[in-house]
NUDO-134269 format. One record per residue: residue in one letter; x, y, z of N, C-alpha, C, O, CB in turn. Coordinates in steps of 0.2 Angstrom, whole numbers, plus 5000, padded with zeros to 4 digits. Glycine has a CB too. Example, Ala and Ser with C-alpha at 12.3 -4.5 7.8 and 13.67 -1.06 7.14 Angstrom:
<banus>
<A; <5066; 4972; 5039>; <5062; 4978; 5039>; <5066; 4984; 5039>; <5071; 4983; 5042>; <5057; 4978; 5045>>
<S; <5064; 4989; 5035>; <5068; 4995; 5036>; <5064; 5000; 5039>; <5067; 5006; 5040>; <5070; 4997; 5029>>
</banus>
This chain:
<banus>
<X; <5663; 5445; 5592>; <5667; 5448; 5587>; <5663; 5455; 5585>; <5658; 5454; 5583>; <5668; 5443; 5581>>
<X; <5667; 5462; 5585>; <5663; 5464; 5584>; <5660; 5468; 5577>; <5661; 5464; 5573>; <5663; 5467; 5587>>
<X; <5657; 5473; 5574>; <5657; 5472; 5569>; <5662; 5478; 5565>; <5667; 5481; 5568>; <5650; 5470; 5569>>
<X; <5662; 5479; 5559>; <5667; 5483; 5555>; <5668; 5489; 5559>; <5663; 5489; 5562>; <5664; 5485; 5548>>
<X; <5672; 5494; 5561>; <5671; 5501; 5563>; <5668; 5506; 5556>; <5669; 5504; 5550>; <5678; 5502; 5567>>
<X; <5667; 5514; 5557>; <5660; 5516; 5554>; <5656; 5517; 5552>; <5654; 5521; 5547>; <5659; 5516; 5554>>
<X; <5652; 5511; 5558>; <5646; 5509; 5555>; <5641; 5513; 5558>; <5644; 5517; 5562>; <5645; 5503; 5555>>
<X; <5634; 5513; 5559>; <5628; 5518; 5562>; <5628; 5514; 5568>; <5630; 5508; 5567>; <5620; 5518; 5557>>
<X; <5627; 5516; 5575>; <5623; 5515; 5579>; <5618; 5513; 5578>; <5614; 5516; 5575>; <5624; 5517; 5580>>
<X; <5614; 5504; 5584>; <5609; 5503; 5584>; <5604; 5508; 5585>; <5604; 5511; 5590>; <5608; 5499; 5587>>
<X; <5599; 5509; 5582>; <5593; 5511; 5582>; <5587; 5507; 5579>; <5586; 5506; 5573>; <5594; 5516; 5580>>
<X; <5584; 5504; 5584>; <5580; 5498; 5584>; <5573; 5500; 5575>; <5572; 5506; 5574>; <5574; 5498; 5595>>
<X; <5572; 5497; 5573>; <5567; 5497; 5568>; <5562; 5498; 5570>; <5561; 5494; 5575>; <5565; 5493; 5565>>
<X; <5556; 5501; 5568>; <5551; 5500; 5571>; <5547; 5492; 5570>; <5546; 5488; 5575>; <5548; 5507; 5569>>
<X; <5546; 5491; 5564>; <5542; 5485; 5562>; <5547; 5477; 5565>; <5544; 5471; 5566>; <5543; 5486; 5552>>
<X; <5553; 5478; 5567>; <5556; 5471; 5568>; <5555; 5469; 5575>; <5555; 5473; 5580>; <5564; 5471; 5566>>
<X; <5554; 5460; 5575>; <5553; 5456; 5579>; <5558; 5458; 5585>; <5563; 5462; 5585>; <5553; 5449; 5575>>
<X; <5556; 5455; 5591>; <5560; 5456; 5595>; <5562; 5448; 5597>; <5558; 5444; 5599>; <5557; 5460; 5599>>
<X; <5568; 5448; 5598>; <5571; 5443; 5598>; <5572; 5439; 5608>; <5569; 5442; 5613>; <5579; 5446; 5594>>
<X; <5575; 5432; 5608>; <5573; 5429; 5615>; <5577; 5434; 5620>; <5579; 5431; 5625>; <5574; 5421; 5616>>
<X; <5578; 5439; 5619>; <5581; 5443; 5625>; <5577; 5448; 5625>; <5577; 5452; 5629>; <5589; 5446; 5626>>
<X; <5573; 5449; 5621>; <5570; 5457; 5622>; <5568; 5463; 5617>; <5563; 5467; 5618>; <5574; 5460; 5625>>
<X; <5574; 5461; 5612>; <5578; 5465; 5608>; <5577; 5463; 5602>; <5578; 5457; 5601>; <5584; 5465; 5610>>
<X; <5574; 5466; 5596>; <5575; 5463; 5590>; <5582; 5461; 5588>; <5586; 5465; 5591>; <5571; 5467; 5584>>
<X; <5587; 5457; 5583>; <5591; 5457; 5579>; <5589; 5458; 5572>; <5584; 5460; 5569>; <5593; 5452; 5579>>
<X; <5597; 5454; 5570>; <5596; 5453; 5562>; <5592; 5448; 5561>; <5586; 5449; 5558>; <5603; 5451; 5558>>
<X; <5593; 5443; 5562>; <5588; 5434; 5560>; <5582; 5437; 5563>; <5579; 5434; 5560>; <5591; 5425; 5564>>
<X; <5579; 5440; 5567>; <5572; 5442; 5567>; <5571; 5445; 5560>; <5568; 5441; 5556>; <5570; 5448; 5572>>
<X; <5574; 5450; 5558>; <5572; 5456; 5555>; <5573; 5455; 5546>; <5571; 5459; 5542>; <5576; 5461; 5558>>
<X; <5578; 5449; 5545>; <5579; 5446; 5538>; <5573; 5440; 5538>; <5570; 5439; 5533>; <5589; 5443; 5536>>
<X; <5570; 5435; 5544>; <5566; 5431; 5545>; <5560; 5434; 5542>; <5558; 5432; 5536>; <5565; 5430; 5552>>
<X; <5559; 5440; 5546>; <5552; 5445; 5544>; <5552; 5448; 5536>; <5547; 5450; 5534>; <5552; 5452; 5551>>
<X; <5555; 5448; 5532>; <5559; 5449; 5528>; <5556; 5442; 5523>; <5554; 5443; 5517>; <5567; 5449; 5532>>
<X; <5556; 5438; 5525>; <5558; 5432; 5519>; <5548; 5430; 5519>; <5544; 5428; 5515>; <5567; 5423; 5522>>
<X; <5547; 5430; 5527>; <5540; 5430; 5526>; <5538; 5435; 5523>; <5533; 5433; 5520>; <5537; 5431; 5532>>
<X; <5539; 5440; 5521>; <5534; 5445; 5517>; <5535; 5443; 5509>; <5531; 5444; 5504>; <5538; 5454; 5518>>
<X; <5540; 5439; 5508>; <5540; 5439; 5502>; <5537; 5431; 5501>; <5535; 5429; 5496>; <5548; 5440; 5500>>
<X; <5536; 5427; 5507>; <5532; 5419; 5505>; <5526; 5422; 5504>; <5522; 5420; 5500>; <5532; 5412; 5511>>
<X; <5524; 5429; 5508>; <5515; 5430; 5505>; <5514; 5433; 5500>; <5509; 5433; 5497>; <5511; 5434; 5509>>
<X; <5520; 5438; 5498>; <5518; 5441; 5492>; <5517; 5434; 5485>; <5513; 5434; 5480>; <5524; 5447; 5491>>
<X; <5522; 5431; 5487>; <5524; 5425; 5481>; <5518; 5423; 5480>; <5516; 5422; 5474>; <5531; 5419; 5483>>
<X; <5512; 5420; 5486>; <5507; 5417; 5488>; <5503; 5422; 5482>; <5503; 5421; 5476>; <5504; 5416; 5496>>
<X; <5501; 5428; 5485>; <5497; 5434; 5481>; <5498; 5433; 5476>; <5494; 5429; 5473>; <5499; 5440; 5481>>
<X; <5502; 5435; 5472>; <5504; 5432; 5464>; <5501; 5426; 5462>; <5498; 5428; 5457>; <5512; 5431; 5463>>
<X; <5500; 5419; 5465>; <5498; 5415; 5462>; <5490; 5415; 5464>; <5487; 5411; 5460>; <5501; 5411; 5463>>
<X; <5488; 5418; 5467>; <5480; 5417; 5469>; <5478; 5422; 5464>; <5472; 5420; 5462>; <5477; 5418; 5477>>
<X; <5480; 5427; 5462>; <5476; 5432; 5460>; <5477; 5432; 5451>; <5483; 5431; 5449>; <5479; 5439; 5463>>
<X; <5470; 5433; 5447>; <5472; 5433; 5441>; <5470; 5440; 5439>; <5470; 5440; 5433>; <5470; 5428; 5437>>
<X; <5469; 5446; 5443>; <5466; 5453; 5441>; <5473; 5456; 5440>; <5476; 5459; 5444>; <5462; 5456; 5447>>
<X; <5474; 5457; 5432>; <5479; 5462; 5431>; <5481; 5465; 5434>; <5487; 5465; 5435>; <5479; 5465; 5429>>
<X; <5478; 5469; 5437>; <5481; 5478; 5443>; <5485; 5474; 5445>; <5491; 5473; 5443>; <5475; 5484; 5451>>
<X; <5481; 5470; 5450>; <5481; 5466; 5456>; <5489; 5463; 5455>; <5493; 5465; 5459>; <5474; 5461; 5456>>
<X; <5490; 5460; 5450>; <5496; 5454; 5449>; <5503; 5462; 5447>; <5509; 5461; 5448>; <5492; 5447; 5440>>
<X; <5500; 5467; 5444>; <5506; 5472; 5444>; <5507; 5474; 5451>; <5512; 5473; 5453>; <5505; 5479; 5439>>
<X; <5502; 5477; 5454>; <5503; 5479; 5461>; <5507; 5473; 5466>; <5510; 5475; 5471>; <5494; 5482; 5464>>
<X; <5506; 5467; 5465>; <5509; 5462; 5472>; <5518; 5461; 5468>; <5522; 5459; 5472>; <5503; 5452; 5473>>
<X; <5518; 5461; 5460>; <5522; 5461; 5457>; <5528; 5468; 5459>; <5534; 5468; 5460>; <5519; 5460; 5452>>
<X; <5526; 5472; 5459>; <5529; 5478; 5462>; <5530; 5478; 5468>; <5536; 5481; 5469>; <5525; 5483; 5461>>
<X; <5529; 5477; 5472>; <5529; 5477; 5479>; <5533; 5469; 5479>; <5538; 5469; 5483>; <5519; 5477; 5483>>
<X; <5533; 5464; 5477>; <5539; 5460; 5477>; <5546; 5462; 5475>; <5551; 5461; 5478>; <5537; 5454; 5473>>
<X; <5546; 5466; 5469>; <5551; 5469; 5464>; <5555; 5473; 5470>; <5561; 5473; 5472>; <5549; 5475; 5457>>
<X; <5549; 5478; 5474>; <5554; 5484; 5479>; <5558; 5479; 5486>; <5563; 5480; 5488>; <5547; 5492; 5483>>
<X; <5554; 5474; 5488>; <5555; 5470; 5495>; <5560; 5466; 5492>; <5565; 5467; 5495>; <5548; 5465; 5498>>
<X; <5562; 5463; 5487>; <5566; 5458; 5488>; <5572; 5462; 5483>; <5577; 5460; 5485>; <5562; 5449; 5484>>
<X; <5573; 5467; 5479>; <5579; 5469; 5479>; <5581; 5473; 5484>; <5586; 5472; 5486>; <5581; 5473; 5474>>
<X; <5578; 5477; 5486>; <5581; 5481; 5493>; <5583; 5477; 5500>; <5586; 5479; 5505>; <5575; 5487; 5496>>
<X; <5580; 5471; 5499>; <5580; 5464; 5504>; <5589; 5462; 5502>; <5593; 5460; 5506>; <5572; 5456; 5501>>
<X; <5589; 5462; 5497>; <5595; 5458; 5493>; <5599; 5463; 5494>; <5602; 5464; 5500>; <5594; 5454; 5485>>
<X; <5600; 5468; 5490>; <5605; 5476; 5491>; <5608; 5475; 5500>; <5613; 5474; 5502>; <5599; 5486; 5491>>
<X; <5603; 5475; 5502>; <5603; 5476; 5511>; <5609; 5470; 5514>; <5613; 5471; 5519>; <5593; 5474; 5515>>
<X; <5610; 5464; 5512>; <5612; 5457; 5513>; <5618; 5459; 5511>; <5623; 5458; 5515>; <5608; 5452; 5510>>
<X; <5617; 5462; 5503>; <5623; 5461; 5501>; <5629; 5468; 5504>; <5635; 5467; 5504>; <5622; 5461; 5493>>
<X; <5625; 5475; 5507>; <5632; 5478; 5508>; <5633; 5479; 5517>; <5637; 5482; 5521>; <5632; 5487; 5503>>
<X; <5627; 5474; 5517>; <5628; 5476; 5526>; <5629; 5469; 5531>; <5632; 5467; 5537>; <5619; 5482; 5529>>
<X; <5624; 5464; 5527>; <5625; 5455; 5532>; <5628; 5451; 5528>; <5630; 5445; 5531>; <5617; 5450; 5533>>
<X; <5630; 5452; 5523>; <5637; 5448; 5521>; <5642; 5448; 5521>; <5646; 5443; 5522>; <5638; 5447; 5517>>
<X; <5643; 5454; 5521>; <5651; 5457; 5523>; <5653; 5455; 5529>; <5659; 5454; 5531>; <5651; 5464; 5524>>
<X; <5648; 5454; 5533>; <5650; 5451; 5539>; <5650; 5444; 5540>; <5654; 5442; 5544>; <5647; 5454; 5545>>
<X; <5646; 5441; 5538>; <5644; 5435; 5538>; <5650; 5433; 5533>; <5652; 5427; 5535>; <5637; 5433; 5535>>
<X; <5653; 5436; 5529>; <5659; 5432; 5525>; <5663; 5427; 5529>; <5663; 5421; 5528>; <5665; 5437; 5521>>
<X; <5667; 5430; 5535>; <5670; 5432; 5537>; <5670; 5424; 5541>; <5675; 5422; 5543>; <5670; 5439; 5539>>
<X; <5662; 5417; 5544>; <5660; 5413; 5544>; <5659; 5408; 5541>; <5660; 5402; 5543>; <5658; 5415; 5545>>
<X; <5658; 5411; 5534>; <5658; 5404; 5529>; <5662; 5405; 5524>; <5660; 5402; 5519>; <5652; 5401; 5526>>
<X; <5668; 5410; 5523>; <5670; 5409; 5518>; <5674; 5404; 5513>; <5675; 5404; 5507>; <5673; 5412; 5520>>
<X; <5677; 5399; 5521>; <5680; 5394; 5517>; <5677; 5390; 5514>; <5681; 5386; 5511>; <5684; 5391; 5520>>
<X; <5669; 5389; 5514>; <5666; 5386; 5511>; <5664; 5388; 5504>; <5662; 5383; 5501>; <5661; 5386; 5516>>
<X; <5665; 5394; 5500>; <5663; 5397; 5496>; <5655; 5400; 5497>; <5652; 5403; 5492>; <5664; 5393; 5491>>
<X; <5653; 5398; 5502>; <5644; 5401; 5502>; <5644; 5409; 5501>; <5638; 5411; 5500>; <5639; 5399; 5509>>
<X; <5650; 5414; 5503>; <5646; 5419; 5504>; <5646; 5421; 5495>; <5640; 5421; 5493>; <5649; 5426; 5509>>
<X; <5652; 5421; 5491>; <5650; 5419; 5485>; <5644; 5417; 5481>; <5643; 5420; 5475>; <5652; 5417; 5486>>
<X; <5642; 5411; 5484>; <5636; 5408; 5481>; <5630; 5412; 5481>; <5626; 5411; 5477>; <5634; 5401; 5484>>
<X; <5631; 5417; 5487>; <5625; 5420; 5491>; <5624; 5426; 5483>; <5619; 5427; 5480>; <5628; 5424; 5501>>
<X; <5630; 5427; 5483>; <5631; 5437; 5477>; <5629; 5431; 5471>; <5625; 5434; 5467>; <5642; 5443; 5476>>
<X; <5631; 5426; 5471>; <5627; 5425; 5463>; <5621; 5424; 5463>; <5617; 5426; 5459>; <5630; 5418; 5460>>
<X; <5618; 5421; 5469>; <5611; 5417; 5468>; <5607; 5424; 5469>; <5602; 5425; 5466>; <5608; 5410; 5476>>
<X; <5609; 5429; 5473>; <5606; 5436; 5473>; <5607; 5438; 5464>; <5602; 5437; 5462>; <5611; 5442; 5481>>
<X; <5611; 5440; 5461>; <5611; 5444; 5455>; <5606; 5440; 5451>; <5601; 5442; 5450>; <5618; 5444; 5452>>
<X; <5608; 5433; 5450>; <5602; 5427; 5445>; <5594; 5430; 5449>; <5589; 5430; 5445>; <5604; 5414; 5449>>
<X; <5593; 5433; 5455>; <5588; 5434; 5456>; <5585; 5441; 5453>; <5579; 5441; 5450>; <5588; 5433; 5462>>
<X; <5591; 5448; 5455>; <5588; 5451; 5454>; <5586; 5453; 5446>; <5582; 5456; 5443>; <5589; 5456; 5457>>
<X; <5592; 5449; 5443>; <5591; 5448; 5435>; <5583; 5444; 5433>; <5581; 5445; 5427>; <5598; 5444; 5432>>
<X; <5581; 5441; 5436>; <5575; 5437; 5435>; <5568; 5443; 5435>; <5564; 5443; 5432>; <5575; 5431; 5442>>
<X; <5571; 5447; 5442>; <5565; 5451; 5443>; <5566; 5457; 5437>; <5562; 5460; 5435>; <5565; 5455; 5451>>
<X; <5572; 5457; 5434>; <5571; 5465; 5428>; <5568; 5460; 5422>; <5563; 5463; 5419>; <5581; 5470; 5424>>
<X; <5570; 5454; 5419>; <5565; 5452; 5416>; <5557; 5452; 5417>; <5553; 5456; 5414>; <5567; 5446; 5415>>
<X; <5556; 5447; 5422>; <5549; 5446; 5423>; <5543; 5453; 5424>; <5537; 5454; 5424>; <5551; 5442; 5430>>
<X; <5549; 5459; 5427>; <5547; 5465; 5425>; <5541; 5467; 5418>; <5536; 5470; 5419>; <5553; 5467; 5423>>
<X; <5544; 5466; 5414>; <5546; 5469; 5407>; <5539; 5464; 5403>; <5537; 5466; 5398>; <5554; 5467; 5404>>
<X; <5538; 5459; 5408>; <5531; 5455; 5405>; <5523; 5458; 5406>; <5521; 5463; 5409>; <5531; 5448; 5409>>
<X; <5518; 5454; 5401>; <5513; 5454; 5404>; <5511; 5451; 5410>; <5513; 5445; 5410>; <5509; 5453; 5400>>
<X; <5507; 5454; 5415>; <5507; 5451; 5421>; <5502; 5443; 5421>; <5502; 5438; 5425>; <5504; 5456; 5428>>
<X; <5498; 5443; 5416>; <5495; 5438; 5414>; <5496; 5436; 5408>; <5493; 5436; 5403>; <5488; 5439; 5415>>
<X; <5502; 5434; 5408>; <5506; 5429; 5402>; <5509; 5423; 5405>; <5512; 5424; 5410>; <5515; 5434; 5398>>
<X; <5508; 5415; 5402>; <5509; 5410; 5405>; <5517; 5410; 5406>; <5519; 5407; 5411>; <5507; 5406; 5402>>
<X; <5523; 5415; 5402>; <5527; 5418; 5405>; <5531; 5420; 5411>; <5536; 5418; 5414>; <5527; 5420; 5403>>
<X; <5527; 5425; 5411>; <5526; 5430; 5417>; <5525; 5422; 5424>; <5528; 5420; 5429>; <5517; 5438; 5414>>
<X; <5521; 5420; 5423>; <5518; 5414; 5429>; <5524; 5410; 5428>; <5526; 5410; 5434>; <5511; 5408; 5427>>
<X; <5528; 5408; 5424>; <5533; 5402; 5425>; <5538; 5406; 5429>; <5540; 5404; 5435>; <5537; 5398; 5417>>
<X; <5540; 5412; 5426>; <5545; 5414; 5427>; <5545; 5417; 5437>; <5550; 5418; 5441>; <5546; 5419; 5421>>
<X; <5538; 5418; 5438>; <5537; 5420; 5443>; <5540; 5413; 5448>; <5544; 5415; 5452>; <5531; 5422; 5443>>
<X; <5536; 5407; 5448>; <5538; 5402; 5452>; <5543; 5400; 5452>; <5545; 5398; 5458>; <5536; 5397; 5452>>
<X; <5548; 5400; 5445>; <5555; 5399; 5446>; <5559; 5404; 5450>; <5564; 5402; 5453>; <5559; 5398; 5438>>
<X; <5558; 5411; 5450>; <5561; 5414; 5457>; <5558; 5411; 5464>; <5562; 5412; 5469>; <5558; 5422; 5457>>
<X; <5552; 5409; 5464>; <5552; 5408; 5471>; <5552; 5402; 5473>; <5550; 5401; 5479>; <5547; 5410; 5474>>
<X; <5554; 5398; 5469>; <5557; 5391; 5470>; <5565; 5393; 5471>; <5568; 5390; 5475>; <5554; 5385; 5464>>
<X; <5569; 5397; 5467>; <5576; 5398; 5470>; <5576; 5402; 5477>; <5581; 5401; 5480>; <5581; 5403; 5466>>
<X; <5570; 5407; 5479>; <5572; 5412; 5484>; <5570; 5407; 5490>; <5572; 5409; 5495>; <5568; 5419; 5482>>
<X; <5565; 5402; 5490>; <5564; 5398; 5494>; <5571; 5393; 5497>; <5572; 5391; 5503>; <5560; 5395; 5491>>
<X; <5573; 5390; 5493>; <5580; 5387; 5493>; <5584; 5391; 5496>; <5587; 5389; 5501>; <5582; 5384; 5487>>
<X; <5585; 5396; 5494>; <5592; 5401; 5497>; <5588; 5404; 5505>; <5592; 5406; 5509>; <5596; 5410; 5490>>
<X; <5583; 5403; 5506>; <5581; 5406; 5514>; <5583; 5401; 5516>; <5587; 5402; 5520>; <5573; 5408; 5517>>
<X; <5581; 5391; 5514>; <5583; 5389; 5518>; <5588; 5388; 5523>; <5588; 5388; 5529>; <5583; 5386; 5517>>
<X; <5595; 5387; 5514>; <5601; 5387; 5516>; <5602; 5395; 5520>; <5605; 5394; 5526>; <5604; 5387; 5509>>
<X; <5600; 5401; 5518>; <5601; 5406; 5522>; <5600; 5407; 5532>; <5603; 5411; 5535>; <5599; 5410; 5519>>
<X; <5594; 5404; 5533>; <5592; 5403; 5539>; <5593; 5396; 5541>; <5589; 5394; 5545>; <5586; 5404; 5540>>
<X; <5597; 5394; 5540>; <5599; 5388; 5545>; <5607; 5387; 5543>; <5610; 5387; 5548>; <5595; 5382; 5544>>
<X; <5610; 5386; 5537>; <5617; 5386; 5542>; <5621; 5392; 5544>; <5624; 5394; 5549>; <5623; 5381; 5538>>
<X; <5620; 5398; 5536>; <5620; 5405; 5539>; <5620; 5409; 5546>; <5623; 5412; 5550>; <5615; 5406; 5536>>
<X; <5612; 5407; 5546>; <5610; 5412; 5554>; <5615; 5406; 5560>; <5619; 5408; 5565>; <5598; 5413; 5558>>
<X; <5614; 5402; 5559>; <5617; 5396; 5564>; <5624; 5400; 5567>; <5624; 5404; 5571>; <5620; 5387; 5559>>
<X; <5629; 5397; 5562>; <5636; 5402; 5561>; <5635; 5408; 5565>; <5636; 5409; 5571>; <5638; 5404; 5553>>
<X; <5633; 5412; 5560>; <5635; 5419; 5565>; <5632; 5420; 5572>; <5633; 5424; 5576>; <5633; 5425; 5560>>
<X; <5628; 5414; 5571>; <5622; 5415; 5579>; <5630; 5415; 5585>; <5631; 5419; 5589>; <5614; 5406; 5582>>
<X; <5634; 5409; 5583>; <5636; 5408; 5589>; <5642; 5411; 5587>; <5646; 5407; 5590>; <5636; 5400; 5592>>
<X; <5645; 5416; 5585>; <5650; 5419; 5584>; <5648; 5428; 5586>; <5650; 5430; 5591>; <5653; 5416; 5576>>
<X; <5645; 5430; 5583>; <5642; 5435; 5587>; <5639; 5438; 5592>; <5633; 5435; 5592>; <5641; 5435; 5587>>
<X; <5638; 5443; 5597>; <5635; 5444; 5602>; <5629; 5447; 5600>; <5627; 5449; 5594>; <5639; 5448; 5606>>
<X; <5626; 5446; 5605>; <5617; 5451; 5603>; <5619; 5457; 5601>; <5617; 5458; 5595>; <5611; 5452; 5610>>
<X; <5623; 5462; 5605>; <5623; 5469; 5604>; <5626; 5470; 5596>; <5623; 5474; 5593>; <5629; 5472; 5611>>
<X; <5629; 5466; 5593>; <5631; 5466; 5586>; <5627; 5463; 5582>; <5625; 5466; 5577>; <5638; 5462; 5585>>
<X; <5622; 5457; 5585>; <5615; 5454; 5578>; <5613; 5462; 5578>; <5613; 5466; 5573>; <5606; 5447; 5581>>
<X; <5610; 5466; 5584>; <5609; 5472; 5583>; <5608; 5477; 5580>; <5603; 5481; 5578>; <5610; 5472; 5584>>
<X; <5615; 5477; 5580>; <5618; 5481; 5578>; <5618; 5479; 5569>; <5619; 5484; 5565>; <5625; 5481; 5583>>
<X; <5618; 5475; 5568>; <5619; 5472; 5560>; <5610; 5474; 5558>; <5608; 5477; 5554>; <5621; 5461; 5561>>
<X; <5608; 5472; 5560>; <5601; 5473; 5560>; <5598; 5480; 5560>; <5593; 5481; 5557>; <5598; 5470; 5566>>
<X; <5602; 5486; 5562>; <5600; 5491; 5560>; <5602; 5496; 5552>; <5600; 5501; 5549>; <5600; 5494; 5567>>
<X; <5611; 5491; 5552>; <5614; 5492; 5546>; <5609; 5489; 5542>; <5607; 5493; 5537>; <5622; 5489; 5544>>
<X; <5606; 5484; 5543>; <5602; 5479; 5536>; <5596; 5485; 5534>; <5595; 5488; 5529>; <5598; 5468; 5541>>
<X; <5592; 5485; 5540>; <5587; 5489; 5541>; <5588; 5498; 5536>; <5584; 5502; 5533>; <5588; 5489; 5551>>
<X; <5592; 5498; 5537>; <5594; 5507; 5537>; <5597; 5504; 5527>; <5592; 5506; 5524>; <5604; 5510; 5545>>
<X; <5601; 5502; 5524>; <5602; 5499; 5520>; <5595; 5498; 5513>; <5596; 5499; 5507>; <5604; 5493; 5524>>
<X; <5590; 5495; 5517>; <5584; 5492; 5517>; <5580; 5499; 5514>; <5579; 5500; 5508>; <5580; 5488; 5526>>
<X; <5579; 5504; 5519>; <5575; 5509; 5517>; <5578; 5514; 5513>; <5574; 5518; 5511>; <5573; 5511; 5523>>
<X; <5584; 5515; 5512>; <5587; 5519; 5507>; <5587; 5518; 5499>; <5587; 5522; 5494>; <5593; 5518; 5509>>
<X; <5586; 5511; 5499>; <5584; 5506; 5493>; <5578; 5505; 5492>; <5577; 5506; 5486>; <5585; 5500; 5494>>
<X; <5573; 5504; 5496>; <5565; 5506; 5494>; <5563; 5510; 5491>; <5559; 5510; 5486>; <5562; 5507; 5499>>
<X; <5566; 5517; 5496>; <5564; 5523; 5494>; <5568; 5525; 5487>; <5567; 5530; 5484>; <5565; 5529; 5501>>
<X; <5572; 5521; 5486>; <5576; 5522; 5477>; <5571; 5520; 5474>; <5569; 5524; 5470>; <5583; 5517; 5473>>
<X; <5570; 5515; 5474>; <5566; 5510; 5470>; <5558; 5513; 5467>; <5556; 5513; 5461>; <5566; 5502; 5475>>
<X; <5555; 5517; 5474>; <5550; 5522; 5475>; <5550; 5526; 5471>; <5545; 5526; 5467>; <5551; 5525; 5481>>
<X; <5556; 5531; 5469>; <5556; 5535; 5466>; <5558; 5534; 5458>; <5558; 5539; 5455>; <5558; 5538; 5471>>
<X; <5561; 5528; 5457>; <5560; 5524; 5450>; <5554; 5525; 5446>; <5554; 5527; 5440>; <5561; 5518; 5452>>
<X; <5549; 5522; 5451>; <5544; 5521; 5448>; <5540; 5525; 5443>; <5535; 5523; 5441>; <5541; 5520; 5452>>
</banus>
């Protein structure tokens, strides 16, 4: 199925996995993606050095909204189209807003406030649950409804999406 017409042409990422043909996809590249954020989440809890807890805090804030932005205008849209009748892509835009609304609070804390700590694990105990759900019945679905040339191809919208958003968020700062 293929995907929306236009859209960008693939052009491979440099950083993403390559997938069992050769080729990176999407589910490499949102995979690689959710891993960055289980070590940052880790960082955060091992470290009690202010800078330290703003700097992995920051670097969570830019990775996981330009991660989510990315999902939402370029791998869900297509992914609707799979589980809609279920309500999940739905669930998906809520459990993403509850998130990045979590991150503008948690923001706004001291990074060493027993606050700041709760509020941190209660994101990464939701953002853990929605990878599950999102890498397994999610990628499942579209795995077998899609061709490689379109995970692809999705993968460089995600990708392309990804870095437009970073470099916002970048220049926020």
């Amino acid at each position: 199925m293929p995907l929306p017409p236009g859209k960008p042409e693939a052009v491979l990422p440099a950083d993403a996995e390559e997938s069992s043909t050769g080729q990176a996809n999407v589910f490499d590249f949102l995979k690689e993606d959710h891993e960055k954020l289980k070590v940052l989440f880790r960082e955060l809890q091992h470290s009690e050095d202010p800078q330290q807890l703003k700097q992995f805090f920051d670097e969570l804030y830019s990775e996981l909204t330009s991660h989510a932005i990315a999902e939402e205008e370029a791998f869900y849209p297509v992914a609707r189209q799979f589980i809609d009748s279920s309500g999940q892509a739905e669930q998906n835009y809520v459990e993403h807003a509850e998130a990045k609304q979590l991150l503008e609070e948690i923001r706004l804390l001291d990074p060493t406030s027993n606050e700041f700590n709760g509020k941190v694990r209660d994101l990464e105990g939701a953002i853990e649950q929605h990878v599950l759900e999102e890498e397994g019945m999610l990628f499942a679905k579209m795995n077998l409804n899609l061709s490689e040339q379109d995970l692809i191809q999705l993968m460089t919208q995600v990708a392309q999406v990804k870095s437009r958003e970073r470099a916002r968020i970048a220049g926020v700062r």
